[in-house]
C-alpha positions as CSV (number, residue, x, y, z in Angstrom):
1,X,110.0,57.7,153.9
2,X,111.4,58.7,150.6
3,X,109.1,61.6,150.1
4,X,108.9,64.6,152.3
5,X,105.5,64.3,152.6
6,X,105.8,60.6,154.4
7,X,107.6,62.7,156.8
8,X,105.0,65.3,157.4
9,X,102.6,62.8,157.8
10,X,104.6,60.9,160.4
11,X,105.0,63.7,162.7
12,X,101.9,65.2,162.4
13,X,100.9,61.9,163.8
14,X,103.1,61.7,166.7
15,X,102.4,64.9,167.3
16,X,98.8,64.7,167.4
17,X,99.5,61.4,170.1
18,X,101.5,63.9,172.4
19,X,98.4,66.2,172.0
20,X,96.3,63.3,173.1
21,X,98.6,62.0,175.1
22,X,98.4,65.4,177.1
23,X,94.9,66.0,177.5
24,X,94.7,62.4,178.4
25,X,97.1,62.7,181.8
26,X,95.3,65.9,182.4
27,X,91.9,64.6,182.5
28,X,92.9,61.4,184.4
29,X,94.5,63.7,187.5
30,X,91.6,65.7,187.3
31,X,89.2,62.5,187.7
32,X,91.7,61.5,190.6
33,X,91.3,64.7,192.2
34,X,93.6,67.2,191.1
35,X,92.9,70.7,189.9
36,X,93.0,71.7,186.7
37,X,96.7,73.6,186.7
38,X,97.8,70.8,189.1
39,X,97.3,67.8,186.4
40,X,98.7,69.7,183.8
41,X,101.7,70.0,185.7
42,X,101.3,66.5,187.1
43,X,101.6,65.6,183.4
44,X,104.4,67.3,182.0
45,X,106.5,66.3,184.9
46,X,105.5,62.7,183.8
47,X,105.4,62.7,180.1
48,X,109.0,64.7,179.6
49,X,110.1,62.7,183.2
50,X,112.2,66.0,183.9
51,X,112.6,65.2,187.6
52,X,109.8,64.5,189.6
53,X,108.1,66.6,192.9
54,X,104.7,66.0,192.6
55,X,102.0,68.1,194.3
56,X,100.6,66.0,197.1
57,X,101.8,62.5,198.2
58,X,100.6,60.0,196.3
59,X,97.8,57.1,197.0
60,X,98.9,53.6,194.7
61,X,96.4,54.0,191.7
62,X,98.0,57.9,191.1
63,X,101.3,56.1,191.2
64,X,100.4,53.1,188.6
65,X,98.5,56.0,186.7
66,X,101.4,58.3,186.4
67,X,104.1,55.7,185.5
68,X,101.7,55.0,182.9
69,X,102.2,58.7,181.2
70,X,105.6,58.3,181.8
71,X,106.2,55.1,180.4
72,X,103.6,56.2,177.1
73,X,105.3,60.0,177.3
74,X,108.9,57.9,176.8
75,X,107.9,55.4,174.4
76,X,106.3,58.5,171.9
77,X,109.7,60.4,172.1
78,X,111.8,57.6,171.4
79,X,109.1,57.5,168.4
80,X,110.1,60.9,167.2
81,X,113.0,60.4,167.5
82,X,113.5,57.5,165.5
83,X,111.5,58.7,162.7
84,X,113.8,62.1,162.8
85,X,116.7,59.8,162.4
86,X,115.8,57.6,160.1
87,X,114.9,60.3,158.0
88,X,118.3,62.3,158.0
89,X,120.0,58.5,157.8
90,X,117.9,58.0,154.6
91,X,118.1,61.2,153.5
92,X,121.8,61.6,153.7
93,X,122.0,58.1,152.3
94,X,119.9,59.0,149.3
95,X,122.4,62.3,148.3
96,X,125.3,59.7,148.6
97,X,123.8,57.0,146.3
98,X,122.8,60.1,144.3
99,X,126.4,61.4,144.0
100,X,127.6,57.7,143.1
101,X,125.5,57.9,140.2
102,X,126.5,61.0,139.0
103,X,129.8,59.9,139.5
104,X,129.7,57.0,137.5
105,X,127.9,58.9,134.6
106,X,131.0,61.7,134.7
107,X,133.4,59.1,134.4
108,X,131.7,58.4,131.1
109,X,132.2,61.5,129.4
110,X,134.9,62.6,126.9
111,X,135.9,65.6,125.2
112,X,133.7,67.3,127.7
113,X,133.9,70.7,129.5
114,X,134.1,71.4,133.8
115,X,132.0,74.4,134.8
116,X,133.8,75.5,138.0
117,X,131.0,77.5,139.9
118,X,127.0,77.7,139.3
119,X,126.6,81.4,139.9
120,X,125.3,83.4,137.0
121,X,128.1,83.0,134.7
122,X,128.8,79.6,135.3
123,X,124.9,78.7,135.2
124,X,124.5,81.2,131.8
125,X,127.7,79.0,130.5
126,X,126.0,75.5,131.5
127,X,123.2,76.8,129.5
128,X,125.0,77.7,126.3
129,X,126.7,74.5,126.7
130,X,123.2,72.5,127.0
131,X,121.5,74.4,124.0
132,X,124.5,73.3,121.8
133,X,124.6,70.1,123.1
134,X,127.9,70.0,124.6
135,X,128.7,67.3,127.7
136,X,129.7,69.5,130.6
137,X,130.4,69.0,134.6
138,X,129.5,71.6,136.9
139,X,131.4,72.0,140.1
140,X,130.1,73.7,142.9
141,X,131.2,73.7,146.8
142,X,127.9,74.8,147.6
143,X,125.7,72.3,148.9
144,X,122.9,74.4,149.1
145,X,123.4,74.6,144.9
146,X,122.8,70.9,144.7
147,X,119.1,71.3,144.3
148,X,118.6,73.7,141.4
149,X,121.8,71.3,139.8
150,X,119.7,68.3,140.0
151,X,116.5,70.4,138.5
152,X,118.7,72.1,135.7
153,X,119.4,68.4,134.7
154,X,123.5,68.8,135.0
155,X,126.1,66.7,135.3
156,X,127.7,67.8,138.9
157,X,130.0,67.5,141.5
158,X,129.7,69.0,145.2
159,X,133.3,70.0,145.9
160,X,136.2,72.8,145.7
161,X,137.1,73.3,142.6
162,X,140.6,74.2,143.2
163,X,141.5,70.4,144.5
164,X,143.1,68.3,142.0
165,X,141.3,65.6,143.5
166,X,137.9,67.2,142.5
167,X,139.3,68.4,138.8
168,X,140.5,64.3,138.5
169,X,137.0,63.3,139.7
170,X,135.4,65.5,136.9
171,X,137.4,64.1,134.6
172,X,139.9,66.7,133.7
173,X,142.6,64.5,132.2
174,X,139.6,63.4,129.3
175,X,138.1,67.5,129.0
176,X,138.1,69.7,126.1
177,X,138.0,72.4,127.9
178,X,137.7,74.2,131.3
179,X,136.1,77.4,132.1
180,X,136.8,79.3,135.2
181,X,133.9,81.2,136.7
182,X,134.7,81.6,140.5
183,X,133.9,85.4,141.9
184,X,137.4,85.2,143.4
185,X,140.1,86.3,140.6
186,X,142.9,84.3,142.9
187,X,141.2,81.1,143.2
188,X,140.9,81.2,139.2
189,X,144.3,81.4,139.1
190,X,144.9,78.8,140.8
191,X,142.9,76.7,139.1
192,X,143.9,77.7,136.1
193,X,147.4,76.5,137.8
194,X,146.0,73.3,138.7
195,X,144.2,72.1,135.5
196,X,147.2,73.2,133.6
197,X,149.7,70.6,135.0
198,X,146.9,68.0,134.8
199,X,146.4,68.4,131.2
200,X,148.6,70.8,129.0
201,X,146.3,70.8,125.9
202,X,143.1,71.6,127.6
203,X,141.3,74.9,126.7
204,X,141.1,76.9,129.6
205,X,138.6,80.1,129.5
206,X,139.2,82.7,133.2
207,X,136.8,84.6,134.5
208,X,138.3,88.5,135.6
209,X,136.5,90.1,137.6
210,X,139.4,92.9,138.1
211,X,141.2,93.7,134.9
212,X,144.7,93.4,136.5
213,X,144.0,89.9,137.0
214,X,144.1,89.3,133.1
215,X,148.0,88.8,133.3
216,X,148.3,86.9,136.2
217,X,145.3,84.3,134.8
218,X,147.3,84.2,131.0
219,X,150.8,83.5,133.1
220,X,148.5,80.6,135.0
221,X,147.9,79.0,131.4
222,X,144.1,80.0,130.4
223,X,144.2,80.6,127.0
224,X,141.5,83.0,126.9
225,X,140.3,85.3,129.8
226,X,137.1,87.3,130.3
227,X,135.9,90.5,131.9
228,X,132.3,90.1,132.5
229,X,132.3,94.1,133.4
230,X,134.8,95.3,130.3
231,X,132.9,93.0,128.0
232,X,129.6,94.7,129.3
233,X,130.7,97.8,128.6
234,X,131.8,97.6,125.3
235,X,129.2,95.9,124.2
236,X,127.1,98.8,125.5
237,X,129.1,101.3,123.8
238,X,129.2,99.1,120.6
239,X,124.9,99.0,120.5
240,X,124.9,102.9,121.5
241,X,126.9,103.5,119.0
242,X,126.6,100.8,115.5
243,X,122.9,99.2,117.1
244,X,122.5,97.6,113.6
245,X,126.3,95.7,113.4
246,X,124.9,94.4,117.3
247,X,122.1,93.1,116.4
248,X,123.2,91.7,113.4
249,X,126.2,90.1,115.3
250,X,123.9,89.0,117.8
251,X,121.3,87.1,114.9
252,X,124.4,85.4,113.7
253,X,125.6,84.0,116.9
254,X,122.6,83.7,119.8
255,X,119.0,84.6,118.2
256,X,118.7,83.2,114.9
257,X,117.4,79.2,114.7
258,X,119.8,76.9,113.2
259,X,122.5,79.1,112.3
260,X,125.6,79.4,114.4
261,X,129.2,80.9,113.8
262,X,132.2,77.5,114.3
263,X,135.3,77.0,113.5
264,X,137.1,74.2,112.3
265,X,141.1,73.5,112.9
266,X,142.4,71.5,110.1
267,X,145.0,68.9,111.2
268,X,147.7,67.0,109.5
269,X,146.6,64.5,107.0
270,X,142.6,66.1,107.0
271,X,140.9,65.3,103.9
272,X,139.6,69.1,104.2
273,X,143.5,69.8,102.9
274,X,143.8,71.1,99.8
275,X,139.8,71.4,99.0
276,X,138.7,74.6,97.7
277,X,136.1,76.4,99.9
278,X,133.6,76.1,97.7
279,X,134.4,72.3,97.2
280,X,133.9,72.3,100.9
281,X,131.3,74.0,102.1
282,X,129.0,75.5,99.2
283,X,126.2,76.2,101.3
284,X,127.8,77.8,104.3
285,X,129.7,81.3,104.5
286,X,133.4,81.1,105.5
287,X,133.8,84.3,107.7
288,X,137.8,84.1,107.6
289,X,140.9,82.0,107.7
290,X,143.5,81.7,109.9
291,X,147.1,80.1,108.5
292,X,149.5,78.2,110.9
293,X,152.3,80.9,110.2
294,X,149.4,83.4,112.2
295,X,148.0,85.0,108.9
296,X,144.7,85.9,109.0
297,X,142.6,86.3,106.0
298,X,139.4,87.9,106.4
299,X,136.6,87.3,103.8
300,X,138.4,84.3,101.6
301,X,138.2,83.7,98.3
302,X,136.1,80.6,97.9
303,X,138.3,79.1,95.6
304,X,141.5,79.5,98.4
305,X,142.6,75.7,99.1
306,X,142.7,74.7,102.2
307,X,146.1,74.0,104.1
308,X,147.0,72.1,106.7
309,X,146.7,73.6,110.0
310,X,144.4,76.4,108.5
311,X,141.3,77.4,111.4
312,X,138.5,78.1,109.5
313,X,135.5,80.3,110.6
314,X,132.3,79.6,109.4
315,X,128.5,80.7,109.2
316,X,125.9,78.5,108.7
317,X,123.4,76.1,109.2
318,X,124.0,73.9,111.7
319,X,123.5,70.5,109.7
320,X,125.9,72.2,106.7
321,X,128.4,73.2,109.2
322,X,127.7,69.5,111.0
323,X,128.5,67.5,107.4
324,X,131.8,69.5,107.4
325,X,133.3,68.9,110.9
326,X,132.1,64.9,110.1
C-alpha cells in the first residue's frame, strides 16, 4: 500500500462489496416478502446496525437472514477501516523514515547554506544556490511545502526556523552562511539573533520587507540585508534609465554560460600573497580590490601584488576562476 493507487484500488473494492452488499439485503427481503422501500430500510438498519425496529415481526429465517447482513455489513466496515488506517499508519510512517534520511544526509554537509522559508525568495535563492552548485538546507514550517521540496530535489527540514533546535538540526554550527527569507521582518530578526550566538562567523543575508527594519536586522548580526521592493525599484529605474549598463551587468552575472562574477578573500600565509595579478589569473578579469585597511581599488593594475587579507573580485570563466580559488 505504498502507492496511492493501491489505495484507490482498495476502496473502490470495498466499496463496490457495500454496493453489492446492499442490493443483496434488498433483494433477499424482497424475496421474503417485503416491499421494495421496506427491504431497503430493512437493510440499512442491518448493515450500519444503527438500532434496530424492524417493519413487521419477524418469522426465524428473516432473523438468521438479517443477522447475516449485519454480521457481513460489520465485518466490510471493520475492512474500511482497517485499510484507512493502515494507510495513514504507513503513510505517516513513510514521511518519518523519509525525514530520518534527510536528516542523516544534513548532518553530512559542511560549509553549506540554511534557506529559512520556501516562498519565492527563498525557492529563487535555493535555485541560485543549486545552479552554482552550492550545498544548501531549506527550512520550512509548512508541511503542505514538503511535497514540491521533495520534487525540487532539496535538502529540507519541516520545522520553525526561529528554534535553535531546528537551526542545530540544519547544521548551523558547520554553515557558511544563512539567509533569511521569512515574510515577517520580526521573525528575521530573531533569527538573525539566534543563528548569531550559535555561530559568530556565519554570513548572514535578511530579508526586509519594510525598510525600517534594515537597522533593527544589522543590530541582530546579518551582515547583509535586502529589500526585495527597494531593490526592484532601482533596478527598474536603473534599466529605464542606462538599459545597456543592465543588461550588460546582467550577462556578466545571471545570463551568460560559464562566466560568473567571485570573489576571493586572501588569508594569512595564501600562496596568492604577493603574486601579481597577472601571475594569478591571466585569463580572467579582476573587477577590483579590496585592502584589509578598507581601501578599495577599482580596476587594478595587473601587475599590483597581492596582500594578505586583500578580497579580490573577479570575472571569468568558471574553470579559470575554479583553478584560482584551488
Amino acid at each position: 500500500m505504498n502507492r496511492p493507487s493501491d489505495l484507490a484500488r482498495r476502496l473502490v473494492l470495498l466499496g463496490a462489496v457495500i454496493v453489492g452488499l446492499f442490493l443483496y439485503g434488498i433483494g433477499g427481503y424482497m424475496a421474503l416478502g417485503f416491499g421494495p422501500i421496506d427491504a431497503a430500510y430493512m437493510t440499512t438498519l442491518a448493515v450500519t446496525t444503527a438500532g434496530f425496529n424492524p417493519v413487521r415481526t419477524l418469522d426465524g429465517v428473516e432473523q438468521v437472514f438479517t443477522m447475516t447482513i449485519a454480521v457481513l455489513g460489520v465485518t466490510t466496515f471493520i475492512a474500511i477501516l482497517t485499510v484507512l488506517g493502515g494507510a495513514l499508519a504507513e503513510g505517516r510512517f513513510a514521511v518519518l523514515s523519509r525525514r530520518r534520511r534527510m536528516q542523516r544526509r544534513i548532518d553530512n554537509l559542511r560549509g553549506h547554506f540554511i534557506v529559512c522559508a520556501y516562498g519565492r525568495v527563498g525557492r529563487t535563492t535555493a535555485r541560485e544556490f543549486e545552479a552554482d552548485g552550492a550545498p544548501f538546507v531549506v527550512i520550512d514550517g509548512l508541511e503542505d511545502l514538503e511535497e514540491q521540496m521533495l520534487q525540487d530535489g532539496v535538502n529540507y527540514i519541516v520545522g520553525d526556523p526561529s528554534s535553535e533546535v531546528v537551526l542545530r538540526s540544519a547544521g548551523i554550527e558547520r554553515a557558511r552562511g544563512l539567509v533569511c527569507a521569512m515574510d515577517s521582518d520580526a521573525v528575521n530578526v530573531f533569527i538573525t539573533l539566534v543563528a548569531r550566538s550559535i555561530n559568530e562567523n556565519i554570513f548572514i543575508v535578511a530579508r526586509a520587507s519594510e525598510a525600517t527594519a534594515a537597522d533593527r536586522l544589522y543590530k541582530a548580526g546579518a551582515d547583509r540585508v535586502v529589500s526585495p521592493y527597494v531593490t526592484s525599484g532601482r533596478h527598474m529605474a536603473l534599466l529605464s534609465q542606462r538599459p545597456r549598463v543592465v543588461d550588460y551587468l546582467e550577462v556578466a552575472t545571471l545570463d551568460a554560460p560559464g562566466l560568473r562574477l567571485d570573489e576571493i578573500q586572501v588569508e594569512s600565509g595564501s600562496t596568492l600573497i604577493d603574486r601579481t595579478l597577472n601571475e594569478l589569473a591571466p585569463d580572467i578579469v579582476a573587477l577590483a580590490i579590496r585592502r584589509s585597511n578598507g581601501e578599495v581599488l577599482p580596476n587594478p593594475d595587473p601587475d599590483l601584488r597581492v596582500e594578505a587579507g586583500d578580497l579580490l573580485i573577479f570575472l571569468g570563466d568558471e574553470e579559470a576562476l575554479r583553478s584560482v580559488e584551488e
